[in-house]
C-alpha atoms as a printed R data frame, in Angstrom:
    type eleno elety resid chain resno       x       y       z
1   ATOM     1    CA   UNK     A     1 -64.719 -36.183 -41.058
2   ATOM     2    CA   UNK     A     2 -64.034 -35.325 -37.547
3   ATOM     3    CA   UNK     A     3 -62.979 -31.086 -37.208
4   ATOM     4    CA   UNK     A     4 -59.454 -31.546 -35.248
5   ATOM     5    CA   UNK     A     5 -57.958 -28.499 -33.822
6   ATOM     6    CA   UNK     A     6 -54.983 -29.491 -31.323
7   ATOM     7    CA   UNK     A     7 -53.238 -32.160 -31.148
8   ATOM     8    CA   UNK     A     8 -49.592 -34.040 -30.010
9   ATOM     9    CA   UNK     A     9 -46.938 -35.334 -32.523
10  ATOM    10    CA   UNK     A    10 -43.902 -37.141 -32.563
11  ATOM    11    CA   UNK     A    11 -40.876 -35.252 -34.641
12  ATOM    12    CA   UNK     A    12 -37.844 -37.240 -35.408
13  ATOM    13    CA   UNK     A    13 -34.974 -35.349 -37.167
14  ATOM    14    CA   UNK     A    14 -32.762 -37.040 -38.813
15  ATOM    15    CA   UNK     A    15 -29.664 -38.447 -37.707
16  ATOM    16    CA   UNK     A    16 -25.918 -36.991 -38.958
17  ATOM    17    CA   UNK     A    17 -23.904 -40.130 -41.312
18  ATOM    18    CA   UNK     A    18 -20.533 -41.571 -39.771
19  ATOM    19    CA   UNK     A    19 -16.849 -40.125 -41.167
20  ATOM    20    CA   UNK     A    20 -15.250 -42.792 -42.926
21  ATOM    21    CA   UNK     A    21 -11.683 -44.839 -42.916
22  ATOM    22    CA   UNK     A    22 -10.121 -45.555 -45.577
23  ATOM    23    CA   UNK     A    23  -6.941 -44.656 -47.565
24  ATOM    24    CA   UNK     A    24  -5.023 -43.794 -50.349
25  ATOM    25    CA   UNK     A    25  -1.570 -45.651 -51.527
26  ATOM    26    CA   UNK     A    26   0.924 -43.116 -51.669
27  ATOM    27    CA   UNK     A    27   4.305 -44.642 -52.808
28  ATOM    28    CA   UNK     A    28   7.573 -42.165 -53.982
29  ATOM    29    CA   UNK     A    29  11.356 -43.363 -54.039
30  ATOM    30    CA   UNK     A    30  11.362 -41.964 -50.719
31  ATOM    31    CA   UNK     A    31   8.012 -42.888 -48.802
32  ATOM    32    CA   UNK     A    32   5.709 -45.724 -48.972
33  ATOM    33    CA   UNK     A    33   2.594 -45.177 -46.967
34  ATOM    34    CA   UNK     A    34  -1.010 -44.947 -46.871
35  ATOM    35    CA   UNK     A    35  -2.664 -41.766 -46.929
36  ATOM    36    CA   UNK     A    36  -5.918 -41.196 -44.980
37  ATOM    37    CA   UNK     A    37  -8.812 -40.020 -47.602
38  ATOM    38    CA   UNK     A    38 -12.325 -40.993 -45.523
39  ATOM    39    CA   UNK     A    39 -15.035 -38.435 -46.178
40  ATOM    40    CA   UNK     A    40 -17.379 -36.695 -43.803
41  ATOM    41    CA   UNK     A    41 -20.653 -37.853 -43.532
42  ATOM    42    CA   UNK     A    42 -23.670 -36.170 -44.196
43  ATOM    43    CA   UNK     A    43 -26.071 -33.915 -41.723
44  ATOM    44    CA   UNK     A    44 -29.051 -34.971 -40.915
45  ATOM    45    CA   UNK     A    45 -32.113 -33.902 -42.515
46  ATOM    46    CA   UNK     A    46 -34.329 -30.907 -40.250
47  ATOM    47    CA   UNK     A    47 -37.939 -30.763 -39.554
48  ATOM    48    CA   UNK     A    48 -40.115 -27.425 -40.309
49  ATOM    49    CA   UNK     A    49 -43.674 -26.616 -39.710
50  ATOM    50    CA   UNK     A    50 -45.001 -23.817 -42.495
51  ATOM    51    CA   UNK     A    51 -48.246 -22.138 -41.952
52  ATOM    52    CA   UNK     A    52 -50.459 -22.796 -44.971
53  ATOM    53    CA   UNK     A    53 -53.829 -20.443 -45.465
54  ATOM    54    CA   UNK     A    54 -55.476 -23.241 -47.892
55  ATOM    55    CA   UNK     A    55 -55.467 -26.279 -44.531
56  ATOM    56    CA   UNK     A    56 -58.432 -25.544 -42.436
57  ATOM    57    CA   UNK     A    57 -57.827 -27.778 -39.731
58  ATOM    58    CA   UNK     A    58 -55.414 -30.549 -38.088
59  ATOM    59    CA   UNK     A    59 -56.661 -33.714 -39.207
60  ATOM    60    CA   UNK     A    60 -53.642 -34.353 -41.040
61  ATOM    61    CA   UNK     A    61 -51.888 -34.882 -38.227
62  ATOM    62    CA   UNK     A    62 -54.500 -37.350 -36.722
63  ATOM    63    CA   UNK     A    63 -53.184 -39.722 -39.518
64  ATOM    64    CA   UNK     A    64 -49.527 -38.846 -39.777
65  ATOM    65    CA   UNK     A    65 -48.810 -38.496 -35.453
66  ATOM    66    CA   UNK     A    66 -44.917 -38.881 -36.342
67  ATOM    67    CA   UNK     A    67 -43.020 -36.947 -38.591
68  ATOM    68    CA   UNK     A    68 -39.380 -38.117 -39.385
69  ATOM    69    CA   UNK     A    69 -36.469 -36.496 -41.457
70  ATOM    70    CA   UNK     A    70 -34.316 -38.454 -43.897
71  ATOM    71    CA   UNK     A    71 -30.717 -39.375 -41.932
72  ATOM    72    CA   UNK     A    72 -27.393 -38.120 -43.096
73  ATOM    73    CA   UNK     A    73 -25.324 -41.191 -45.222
74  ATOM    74    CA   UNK     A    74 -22.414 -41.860 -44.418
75  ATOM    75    CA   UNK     A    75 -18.675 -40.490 -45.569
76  ATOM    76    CA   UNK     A    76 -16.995 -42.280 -48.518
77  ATOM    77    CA   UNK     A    77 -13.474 -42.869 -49.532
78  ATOM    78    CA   UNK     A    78 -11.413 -40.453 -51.837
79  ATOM    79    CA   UNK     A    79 -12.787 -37.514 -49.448
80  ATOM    80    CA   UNK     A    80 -16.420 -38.060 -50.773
81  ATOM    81    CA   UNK     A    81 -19.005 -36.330 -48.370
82  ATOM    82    CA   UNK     A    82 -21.865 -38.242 -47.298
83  ATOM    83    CA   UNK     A    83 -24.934 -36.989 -48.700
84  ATOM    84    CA   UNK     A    84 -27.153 -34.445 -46.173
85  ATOM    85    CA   UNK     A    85 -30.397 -36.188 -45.000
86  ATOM    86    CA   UNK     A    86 -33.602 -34.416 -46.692
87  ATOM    87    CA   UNK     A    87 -34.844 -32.066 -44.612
88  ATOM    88    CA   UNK     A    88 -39.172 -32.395 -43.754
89  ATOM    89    CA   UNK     A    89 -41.170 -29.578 -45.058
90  ATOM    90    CA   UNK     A    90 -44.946 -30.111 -43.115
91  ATOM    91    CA   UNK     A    91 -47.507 -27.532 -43.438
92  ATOM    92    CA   UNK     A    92 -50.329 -26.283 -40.934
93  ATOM    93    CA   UNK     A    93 -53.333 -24.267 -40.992
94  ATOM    94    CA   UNK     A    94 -52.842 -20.255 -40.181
95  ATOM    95    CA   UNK     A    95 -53.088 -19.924 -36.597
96  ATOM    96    CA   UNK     A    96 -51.183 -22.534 -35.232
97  ATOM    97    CA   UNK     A    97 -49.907 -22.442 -32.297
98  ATOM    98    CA   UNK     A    98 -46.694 -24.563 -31.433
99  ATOM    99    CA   UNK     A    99 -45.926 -26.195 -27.908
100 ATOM   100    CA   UNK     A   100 -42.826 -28.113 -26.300
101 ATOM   101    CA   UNK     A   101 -43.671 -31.122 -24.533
102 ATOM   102    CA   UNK     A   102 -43.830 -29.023 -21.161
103 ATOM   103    CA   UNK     A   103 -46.882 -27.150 -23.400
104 ATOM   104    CA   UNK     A   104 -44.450 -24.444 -22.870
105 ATOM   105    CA   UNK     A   105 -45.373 -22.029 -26.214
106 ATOM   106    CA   UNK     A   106 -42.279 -21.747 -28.741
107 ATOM   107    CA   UNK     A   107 -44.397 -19.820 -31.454
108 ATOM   108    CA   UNK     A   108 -47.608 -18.533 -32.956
109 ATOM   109    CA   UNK     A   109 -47.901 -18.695 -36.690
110 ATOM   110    CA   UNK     A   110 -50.367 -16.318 -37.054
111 ATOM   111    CA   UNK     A   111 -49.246 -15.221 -40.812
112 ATOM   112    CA   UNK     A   112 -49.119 -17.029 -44.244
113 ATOM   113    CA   UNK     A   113 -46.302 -18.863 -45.222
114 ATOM   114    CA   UNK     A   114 -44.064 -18.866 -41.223
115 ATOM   115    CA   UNK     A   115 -42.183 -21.255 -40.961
116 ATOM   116    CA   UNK     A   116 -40.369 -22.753 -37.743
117 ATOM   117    CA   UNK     A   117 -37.540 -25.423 -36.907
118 ATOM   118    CA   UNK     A   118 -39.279 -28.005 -34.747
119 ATOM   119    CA   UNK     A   119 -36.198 -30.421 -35.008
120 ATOM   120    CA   UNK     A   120 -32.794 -29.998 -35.695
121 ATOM   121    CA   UNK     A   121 -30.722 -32.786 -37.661
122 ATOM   122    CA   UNK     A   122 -27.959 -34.582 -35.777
123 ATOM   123    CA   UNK     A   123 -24.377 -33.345 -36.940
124 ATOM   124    CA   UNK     A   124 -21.932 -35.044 -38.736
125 ATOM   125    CA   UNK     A   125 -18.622 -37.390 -38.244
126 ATOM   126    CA   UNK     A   126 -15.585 -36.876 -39.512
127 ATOM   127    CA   UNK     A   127 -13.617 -38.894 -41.779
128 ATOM   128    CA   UNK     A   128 -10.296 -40.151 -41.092
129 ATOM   129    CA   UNK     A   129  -8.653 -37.202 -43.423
130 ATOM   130    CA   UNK     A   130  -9.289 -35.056 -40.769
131 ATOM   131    CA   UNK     A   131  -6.574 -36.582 -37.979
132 ATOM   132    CA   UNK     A   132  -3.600 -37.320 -39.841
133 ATOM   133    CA   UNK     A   133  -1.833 -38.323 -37.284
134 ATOM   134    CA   UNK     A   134   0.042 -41.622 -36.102
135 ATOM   135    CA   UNK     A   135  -3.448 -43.705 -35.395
136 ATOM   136    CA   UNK     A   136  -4.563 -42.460 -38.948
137 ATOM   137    CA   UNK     A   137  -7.781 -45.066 -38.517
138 ATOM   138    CA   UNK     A   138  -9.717 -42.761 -36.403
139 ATOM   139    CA   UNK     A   139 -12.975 -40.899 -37.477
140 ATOM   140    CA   UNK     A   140 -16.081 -39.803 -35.219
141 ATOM   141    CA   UNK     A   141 -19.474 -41.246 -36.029
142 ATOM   142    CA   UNK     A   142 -22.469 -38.969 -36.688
143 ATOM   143    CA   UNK     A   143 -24.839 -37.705 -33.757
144 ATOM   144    CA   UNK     A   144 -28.001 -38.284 -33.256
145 ATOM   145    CA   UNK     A   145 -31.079 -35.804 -34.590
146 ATOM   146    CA   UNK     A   146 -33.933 -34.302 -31.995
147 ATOM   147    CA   UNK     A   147 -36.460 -37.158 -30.994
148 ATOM   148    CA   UNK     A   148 -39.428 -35.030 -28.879
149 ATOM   149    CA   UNK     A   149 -42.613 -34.878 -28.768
150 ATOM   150    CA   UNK     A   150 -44.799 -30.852 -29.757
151 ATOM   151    CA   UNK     A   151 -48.270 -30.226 -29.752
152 ATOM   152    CA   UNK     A   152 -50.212 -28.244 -32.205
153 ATOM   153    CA   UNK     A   153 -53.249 -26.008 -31.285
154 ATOM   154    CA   UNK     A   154 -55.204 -24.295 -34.236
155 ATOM   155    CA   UNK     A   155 -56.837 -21.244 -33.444
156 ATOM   156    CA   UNK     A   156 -59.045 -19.786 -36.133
157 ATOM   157    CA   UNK     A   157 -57.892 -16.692 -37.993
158 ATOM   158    CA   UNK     A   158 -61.522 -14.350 -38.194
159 ATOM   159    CA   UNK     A   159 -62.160 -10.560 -37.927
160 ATOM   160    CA   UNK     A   160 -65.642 -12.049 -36.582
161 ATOM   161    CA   UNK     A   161 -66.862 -14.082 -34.290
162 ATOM   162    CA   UNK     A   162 -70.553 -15.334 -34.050
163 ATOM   163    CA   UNK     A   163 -71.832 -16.822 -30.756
164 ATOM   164    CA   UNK     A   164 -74.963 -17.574 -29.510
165 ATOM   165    CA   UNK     A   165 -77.374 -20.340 -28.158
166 ATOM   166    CA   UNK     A   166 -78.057 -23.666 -30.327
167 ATOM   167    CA   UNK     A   167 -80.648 -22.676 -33.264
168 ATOM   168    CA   UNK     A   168 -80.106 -19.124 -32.725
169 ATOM   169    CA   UNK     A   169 -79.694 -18.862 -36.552
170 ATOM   170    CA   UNK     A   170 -76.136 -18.272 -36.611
171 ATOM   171    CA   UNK     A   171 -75.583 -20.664 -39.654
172 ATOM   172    CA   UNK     A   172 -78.034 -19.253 -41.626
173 ATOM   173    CA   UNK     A   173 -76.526 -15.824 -40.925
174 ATOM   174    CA   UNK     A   174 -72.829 -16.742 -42.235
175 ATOM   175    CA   UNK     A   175 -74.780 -18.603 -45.175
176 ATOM   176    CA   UNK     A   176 -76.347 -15.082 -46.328
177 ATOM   177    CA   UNK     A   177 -73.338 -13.236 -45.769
178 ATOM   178    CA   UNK     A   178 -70.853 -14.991 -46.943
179 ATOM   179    CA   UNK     A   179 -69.690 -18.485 -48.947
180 ATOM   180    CA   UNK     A   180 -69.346 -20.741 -46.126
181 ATOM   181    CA   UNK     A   181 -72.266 -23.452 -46.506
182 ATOM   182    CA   UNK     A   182 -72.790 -24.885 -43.080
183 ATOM   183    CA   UNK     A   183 -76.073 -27.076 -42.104
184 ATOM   184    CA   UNK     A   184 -79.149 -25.659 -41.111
185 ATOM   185    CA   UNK     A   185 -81.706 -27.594 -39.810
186 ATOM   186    CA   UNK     A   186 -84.327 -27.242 -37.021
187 ATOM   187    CA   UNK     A   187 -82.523 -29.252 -34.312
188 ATOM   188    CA   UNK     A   188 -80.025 -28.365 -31.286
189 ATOM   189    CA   UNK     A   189 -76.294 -28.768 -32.482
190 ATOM   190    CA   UNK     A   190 -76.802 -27.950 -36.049
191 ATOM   191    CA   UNK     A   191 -73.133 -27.315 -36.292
192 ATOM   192    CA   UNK     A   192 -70.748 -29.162 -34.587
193 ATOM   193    CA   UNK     A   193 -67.393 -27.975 -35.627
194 ATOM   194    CA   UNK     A   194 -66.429 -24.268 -36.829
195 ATOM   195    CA   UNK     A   195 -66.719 -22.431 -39.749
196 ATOM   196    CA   UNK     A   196 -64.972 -19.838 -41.508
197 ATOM   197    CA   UNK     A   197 -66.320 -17.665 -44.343
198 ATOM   198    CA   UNK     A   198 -65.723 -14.786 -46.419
199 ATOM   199    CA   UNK     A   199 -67.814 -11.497 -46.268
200 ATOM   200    CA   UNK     A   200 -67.453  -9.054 -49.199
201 ATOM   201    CA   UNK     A   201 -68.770  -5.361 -49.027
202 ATOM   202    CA   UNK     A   202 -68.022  -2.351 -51.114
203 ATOM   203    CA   UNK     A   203 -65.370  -1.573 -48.779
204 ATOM   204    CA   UNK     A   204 -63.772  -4.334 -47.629
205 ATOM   205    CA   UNK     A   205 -63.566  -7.899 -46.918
206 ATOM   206    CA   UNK     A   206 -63.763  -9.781 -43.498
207 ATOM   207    CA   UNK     A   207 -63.735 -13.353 -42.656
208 ATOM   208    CA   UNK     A   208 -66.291 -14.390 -39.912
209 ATOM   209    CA   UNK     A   209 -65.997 -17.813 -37.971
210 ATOM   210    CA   UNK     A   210 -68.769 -19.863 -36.407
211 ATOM   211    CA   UNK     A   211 -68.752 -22.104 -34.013
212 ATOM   212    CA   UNK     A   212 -71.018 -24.308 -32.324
213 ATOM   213    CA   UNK     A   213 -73.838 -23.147 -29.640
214 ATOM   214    CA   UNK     A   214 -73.258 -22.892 -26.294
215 ATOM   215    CA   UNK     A   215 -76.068 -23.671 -23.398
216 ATOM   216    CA   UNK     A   216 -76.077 -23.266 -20.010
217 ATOM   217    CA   UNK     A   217 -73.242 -25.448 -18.369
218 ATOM   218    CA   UNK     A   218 -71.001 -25.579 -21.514
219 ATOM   219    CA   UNK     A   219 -68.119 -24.510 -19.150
220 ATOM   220    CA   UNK     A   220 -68.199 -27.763 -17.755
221 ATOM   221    CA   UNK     A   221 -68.407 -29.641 -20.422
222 ATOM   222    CA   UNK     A   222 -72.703 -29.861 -21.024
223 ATOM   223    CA   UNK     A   223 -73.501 -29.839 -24.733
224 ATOM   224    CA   UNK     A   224 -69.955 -29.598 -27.331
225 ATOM   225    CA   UNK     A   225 -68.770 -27.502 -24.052
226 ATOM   226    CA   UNK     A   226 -66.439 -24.045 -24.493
227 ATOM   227    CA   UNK     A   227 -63.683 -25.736 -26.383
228 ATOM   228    CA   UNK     A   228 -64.442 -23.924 -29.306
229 ATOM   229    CA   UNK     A   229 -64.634 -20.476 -27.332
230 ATOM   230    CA   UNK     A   230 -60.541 -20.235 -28.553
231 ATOM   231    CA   UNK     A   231 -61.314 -19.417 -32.203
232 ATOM   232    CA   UNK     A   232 -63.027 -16.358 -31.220
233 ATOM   233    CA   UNK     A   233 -60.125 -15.024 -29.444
234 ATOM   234    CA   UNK     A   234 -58.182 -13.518 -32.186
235 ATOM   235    CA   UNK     A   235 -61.962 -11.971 -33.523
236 ATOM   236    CA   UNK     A   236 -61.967  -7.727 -33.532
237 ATOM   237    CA   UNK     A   237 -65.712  -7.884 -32.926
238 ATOM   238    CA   UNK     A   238 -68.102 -10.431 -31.680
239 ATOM   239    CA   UNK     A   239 -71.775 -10.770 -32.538
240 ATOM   240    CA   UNK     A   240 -74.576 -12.454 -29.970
241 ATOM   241    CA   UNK     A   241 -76.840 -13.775 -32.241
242 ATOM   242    CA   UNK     A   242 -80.217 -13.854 -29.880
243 ATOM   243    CA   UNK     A   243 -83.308 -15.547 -31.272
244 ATOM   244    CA   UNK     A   244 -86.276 -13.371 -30.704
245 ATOM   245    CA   UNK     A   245 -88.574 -15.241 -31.660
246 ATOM   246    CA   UNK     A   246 -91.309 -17.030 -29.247
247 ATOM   247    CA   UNK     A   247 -90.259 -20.426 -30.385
248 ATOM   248    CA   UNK     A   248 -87.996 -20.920 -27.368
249 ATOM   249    CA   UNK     A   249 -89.080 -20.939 -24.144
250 ATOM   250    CA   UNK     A   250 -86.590 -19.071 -22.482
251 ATOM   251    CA   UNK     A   251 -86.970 -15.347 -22.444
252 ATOM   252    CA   UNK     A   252 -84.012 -13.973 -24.583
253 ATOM   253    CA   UNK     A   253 -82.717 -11.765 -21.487
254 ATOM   254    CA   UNK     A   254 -82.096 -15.598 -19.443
255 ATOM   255    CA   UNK     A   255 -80.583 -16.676 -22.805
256 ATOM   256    CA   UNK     A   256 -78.321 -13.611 -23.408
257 ATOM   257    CA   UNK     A   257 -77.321 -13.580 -19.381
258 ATOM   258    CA   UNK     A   258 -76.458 -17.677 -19.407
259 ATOM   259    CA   UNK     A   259 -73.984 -16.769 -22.859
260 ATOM   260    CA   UNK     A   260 -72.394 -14.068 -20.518
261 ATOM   261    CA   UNK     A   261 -71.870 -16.246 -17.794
262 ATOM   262    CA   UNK     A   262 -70.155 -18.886 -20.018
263 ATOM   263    CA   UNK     A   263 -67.717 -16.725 -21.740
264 ATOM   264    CA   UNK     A   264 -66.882 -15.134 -18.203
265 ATOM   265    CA   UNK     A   265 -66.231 -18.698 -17.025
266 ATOM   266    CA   UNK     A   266 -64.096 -19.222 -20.077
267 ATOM   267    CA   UNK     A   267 -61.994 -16.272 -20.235
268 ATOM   268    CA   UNK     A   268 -62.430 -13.074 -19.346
269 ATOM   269    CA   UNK     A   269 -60.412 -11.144 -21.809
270 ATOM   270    CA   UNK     A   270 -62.818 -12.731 -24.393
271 ATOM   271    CA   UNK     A   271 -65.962 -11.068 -22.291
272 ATOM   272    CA   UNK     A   272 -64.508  -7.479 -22.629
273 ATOM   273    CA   UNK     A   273 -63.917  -7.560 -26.252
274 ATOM   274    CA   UNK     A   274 -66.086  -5.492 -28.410
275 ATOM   275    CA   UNK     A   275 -69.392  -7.457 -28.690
276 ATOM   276    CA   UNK     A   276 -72.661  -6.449 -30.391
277 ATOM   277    CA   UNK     A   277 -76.268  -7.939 -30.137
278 ATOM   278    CA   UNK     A   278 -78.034  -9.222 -32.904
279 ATOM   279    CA   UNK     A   279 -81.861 -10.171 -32.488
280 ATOM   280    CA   UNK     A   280 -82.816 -12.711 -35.271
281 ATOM   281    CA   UNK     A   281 -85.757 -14.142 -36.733
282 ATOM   282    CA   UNK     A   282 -87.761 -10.807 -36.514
283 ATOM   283    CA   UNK     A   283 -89.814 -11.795 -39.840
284 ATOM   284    CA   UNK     A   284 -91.375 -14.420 -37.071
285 ATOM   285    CA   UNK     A   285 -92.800 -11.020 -35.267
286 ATOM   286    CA   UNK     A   286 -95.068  -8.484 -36.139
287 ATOM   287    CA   UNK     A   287 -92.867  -5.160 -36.760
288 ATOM   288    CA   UNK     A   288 -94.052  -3.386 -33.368
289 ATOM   289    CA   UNK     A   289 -93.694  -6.103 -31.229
290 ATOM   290    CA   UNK     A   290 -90.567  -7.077 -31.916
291 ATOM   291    CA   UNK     A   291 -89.581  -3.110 -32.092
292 ATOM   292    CA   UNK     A   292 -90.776  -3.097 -28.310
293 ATOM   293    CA   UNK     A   293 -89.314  -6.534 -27.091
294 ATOM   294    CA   UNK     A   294 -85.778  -5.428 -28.542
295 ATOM   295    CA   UNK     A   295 -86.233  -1.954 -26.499
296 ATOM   296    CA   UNK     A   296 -87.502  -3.843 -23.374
297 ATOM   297    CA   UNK     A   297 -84.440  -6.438 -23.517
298 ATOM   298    CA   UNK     A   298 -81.693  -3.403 -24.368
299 ATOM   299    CA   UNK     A   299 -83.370  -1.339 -21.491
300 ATOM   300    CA   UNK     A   300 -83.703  -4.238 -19.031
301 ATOM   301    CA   UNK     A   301 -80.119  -5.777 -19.406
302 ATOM   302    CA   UNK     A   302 -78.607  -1.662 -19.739
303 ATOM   303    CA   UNK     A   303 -76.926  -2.505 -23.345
304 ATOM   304    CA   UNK     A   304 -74.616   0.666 -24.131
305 ATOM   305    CA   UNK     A   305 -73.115  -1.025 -27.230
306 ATOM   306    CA   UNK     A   306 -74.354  -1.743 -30.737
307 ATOM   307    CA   UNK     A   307 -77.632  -3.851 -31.416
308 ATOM   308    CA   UNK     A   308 -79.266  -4.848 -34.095
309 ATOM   309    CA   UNK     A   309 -82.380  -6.582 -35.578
310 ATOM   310    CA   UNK     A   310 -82.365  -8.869 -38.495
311 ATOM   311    CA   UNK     A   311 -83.891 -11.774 -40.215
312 ATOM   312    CA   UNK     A   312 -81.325 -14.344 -41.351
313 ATOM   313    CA   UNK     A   313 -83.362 -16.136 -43.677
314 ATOM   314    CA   UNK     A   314 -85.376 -13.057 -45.162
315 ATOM   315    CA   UNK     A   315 -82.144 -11.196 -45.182
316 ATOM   316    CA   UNK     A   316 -83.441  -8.364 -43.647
317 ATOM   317    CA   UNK     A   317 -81.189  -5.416 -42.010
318 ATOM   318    CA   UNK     A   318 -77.801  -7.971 -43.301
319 ATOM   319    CA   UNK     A   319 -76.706  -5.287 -45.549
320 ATOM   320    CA   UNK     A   320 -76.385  -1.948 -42.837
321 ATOM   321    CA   UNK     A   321 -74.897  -5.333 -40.476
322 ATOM   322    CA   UNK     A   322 -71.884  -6.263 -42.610
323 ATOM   323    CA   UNK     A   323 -71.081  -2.272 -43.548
324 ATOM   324    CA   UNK     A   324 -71.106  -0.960 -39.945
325 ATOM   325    CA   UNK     A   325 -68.959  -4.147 -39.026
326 ATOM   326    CA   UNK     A   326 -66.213  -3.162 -42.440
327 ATOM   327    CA   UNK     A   327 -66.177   0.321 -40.881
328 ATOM   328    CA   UNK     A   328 -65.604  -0.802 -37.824
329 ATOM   329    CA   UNK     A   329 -62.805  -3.473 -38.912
330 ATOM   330    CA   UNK     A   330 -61.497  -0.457 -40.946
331 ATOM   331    CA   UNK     A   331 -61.163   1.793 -37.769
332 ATOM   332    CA   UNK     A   332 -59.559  -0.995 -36.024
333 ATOM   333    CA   UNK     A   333 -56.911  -1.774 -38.251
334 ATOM   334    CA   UNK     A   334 -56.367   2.243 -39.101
335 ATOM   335    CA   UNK     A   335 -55.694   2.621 -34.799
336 ATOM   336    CA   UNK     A   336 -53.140  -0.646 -34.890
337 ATOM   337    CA   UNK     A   337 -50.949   0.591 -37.166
């Protein structure tokens, strides 16, 4: 199933029902006429996104590109209203973010269970009760409901954001810590759409989001390109995940500096959020070497933040990982509020 994350929909609101004419025989020793009694119609029926934290993505939307509200009925005779048109209830992941057709924002629904108007129902007519007057035939017909066009961009809800190159082991690492179960296998572009999962420590729980590696030129669109760079932008922390191993080629420095240079192409807000380094695979290395090589790379690229050494698969140094990154979470959240 193809991972969708924005894309453009039709909303049609419904429209309002027509007033109706008719009347009412009204004969006394004195008068002999008719008396107008046409109902109103109904309103049409409204459209609403909702934010929903059990969707994960947009492919709803891929199948159902136009949404449409039920229309208002029309007015009836003996002053019977025409019913309202059912108003459409559609839900979307948390995180969406809602767009007019000038891609002009109109909201963020960044919290469970937010809800927003996207289309307002047409209004109704009036019946022919309403002008008693001389030309006692005259109503108004309903108007019509909003007919545009919104697009939808999801961006991931996470407290942490993994990045790194392709087989950097940044799967395996949110398969340890947490429930997500994405692939791992020993081939470039492992994962190819994100992944959220949920880490649980003594002290708290975080969620942490994947997404697919980056490699030099993803900013213009080599490899799955930086498209999915926007579902890290709502993370409190960031971790590099650096292979340290020799299997690659490239030294990890010319790795770590061609990951800086595509985020800073991408956005540089995302670049100066808090970001730690995380050498992997060290149960590929003898315990001194790779104790030197991480001291060499810290030194060489003058690394004043947080860095660590693990082993995904061996699930070595995970533990002292996930509490530093609760505390820091912790911290975070104590400042914001």
């Amino acid at each position: 199933m193809k991972f969708i994350d924005e894309i453009e929909i039709s909303v049609i609101a419904g429209n309002g029902g027509s007033g109706c004419v008719s009347f009412q025989k009204n004969k006394t020793r004195t008068l002999n006429r008719k008396v107008p009694n046409g109902g109103d119609g109904g309103k049409g029926g409204d459209i609403y996104l909702v934010s929903d934290k059990d969707m994960n993505d947009l492919t709803y939307y891929h199948y159902h590109r136009t949404i449409r509200a039920e229309n208002g009925k029309n007015g009836r005779s003996y002053l019977r209203k025409g019913k309202k048109g059912k108003d459409m209830i559609e839900k979307v992941p948390v995180g969406t973010k809602v767009f007019d057709e000038k891609k002009n924002m109109i909201m963020d629904l960044k919290f469970h269970n937010q809800s927003i108007k996207v289309a307002v129902g047409g209004s109704f007519g009036l019946g022919n009760h309403r002008f008693r007057t001389k030309r006692s035939d005259r109503f108004t017909e309903g108007k019509y409901g909003d007919k545009k066009k919104i697009f939808l961009e999801l961006n991931m809800i996470a407290d942490v954001g993994l990045l790194g190159m392709p087989n950097s082991g940044k799967s395996s690492l949110i398969r340890q810590i947490s429930s997500a179960k994405p692939k791992v296998a020993d081939y470039p572009f492992t994962t190819l759409f994100p992944h959220l999962g949920v880490v649980r420590t003594e002290k708290r729980s975080f969620i942490v989001a994947d997404i697919p590696g980056l490699i030099d030129g993803a900013s213009k669109g080599i490899g799955l390109g930086i498209r999915f760079l926007k579902h890290l932008e709502r993370c409190s922390i960031l971790l590099h995940v650096v292979d340290i191993s020799q299997e690659d080629t490239r030294s990890p420095i010319e790795r770590i500096k061609t990951i800086d240079s595509e985020i800073i192409s991408y956005k540089k807000s995302l670049f100066e959020k808090e970001r730690w380094i995380v050498f992997n695979k060290i149960d590929l290395l003898d315990e001194k070497f790779y104790k030197k090589t991480v001291d060499e790379i810290v030194q060489k690229i003058s690394w004043k933040k947080k860095y660590y050494s693990i082993s995904a698969i061996k699930k070595i140094g995970l533990k002292n990982l996930c509490r530093d990154i609760a505390d820091y979470i912790s911290s975070e959240r104590t400042i914001s509020c």
